[in-house]
C-alpha positions as CSV (number, residue, x, y, z in Angstrom):
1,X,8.5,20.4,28.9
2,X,11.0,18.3,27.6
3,X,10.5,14.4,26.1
4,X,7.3,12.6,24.8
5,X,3.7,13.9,25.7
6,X,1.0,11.7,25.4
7,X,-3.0,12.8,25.2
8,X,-5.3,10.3,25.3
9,X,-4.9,6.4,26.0
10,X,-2.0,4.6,25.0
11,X,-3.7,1.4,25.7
12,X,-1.6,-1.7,24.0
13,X,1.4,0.4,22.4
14,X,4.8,-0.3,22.5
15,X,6.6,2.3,23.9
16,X,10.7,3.3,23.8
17,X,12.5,6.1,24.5
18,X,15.8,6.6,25.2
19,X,17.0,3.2,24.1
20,X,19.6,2.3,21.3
21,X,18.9,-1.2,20.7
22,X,15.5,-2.3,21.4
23,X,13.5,-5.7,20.7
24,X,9.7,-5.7,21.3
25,X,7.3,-8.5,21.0
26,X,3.7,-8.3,22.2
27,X,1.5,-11.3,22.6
28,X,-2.1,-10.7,21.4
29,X,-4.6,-13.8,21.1
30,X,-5.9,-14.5,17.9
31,X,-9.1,-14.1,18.0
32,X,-10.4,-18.2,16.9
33,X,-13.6,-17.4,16.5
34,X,-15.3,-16.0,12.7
35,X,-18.2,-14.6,14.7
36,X,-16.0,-12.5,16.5
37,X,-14.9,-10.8,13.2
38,X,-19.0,-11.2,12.0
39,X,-19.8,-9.5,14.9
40,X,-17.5,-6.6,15.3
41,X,-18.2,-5.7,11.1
42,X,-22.0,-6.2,11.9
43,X,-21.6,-3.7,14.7
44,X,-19.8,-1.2,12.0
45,X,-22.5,-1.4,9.4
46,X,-25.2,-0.4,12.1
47,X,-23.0,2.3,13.5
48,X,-22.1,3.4,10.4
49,X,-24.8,6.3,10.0
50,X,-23.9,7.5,13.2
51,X,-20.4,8.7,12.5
52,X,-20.8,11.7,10.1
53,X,-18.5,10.2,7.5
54,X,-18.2,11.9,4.5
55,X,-21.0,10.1,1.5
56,X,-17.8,8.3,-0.3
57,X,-15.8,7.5,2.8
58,X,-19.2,6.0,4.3
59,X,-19.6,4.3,1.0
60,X,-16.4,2.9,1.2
61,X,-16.3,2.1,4.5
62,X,-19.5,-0.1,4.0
63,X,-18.3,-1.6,0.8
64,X,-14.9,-3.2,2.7
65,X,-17.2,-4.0,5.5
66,X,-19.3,-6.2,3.6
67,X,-16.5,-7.6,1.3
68,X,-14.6,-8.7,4.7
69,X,-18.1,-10.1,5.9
70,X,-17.9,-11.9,2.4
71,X,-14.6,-13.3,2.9
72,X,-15.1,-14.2,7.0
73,X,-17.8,-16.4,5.7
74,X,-15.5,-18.4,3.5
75,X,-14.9,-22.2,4.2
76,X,-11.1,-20.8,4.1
77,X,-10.9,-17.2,4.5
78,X,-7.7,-15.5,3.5
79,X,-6.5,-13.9,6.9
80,X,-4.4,-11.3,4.3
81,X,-7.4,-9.7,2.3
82,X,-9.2,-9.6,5.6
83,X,-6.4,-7.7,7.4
84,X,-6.2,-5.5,4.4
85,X,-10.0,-4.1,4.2
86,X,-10.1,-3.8,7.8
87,X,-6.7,-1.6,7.6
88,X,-8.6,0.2,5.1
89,X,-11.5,1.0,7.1
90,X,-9.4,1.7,10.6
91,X,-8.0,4.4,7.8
92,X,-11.2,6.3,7.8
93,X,-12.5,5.5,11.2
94,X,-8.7,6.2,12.8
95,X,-9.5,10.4,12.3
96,X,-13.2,10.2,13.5
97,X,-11.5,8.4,16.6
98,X,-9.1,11.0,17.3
99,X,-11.7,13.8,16.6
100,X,-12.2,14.1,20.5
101,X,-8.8,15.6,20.9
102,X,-9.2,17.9,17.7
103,X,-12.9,19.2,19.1
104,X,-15.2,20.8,16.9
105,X,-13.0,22.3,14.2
106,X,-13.5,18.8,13.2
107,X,-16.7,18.3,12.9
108,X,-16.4,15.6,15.6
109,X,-18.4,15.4,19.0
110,X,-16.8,13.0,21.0
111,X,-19.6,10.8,21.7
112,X,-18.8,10.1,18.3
113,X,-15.1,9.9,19.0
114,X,-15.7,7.4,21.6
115,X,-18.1,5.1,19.2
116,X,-15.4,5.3,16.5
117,X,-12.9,4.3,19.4
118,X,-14.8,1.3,20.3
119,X,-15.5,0.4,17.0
120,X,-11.9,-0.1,16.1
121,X,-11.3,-1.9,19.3
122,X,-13.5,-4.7,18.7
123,X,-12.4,-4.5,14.9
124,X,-8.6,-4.9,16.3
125,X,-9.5,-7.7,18.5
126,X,-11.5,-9.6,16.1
127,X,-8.6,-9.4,13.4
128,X,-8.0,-12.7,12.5
């Protein structure tokens, strides 16, 4: 079969093929609320355990965790550093996610998979 193949939800990407020139925007509403962000990061740390992370990739995931809580609960928090420790957590969580497709050579069941999924979603929509 010829041309893209796509396993798994493609839920919110931009997609083009076949085009020379193309211009993409996506609207995506901020989210306004810090508890939002609180939330989604509070839902992380209690999950956390849950998601066979390696010891230092669990360690790190719960350090940037609490350093974005830190930063979220800043009269001014700085929407950059935030964007950056959550990138660096979706880092770790991105492979658990995907585990569901790799199967158990992974180490990954996927009702883990699907927690690590929904983890990043709410971590996506909360980005400031």
């Amino acid at each position: 079969m010829n041309g893209p193949q796509f396993h798994g939800s493609i839920h919110g990407s931009q997609i083009a093929i076949g085009n020379h020139n193309v211009s993409q925007s996506q609207y995506l509403p901020a989210s306004t609320e810090v508890g939002d962000l609180a939330e989604a990061v509070g839902a992380l740390l209690d999950a956390l355990g849950l998601l066979g992370l390696r010891a230092d990739d669990e360690r790190g995931v719960r350090r940037d965790a609490e350093a974005a809580l830190d930063e979220a609960a800043r009269q001014e928090p700085d929407a950059g550093r935030l964007r950056g420790l959550l990138e660096r957590i979706r880092t770790v969580l991105v492979p658990v996610a995907a585990g569901a497709s790799a199967g158990a050579a992974a180490g990954v069941n996927s009702g883990t998979a699907q927690l690590a999924q929904s983890l990043l979603a709410s971590l996506q929509h909360a980005l400031p």
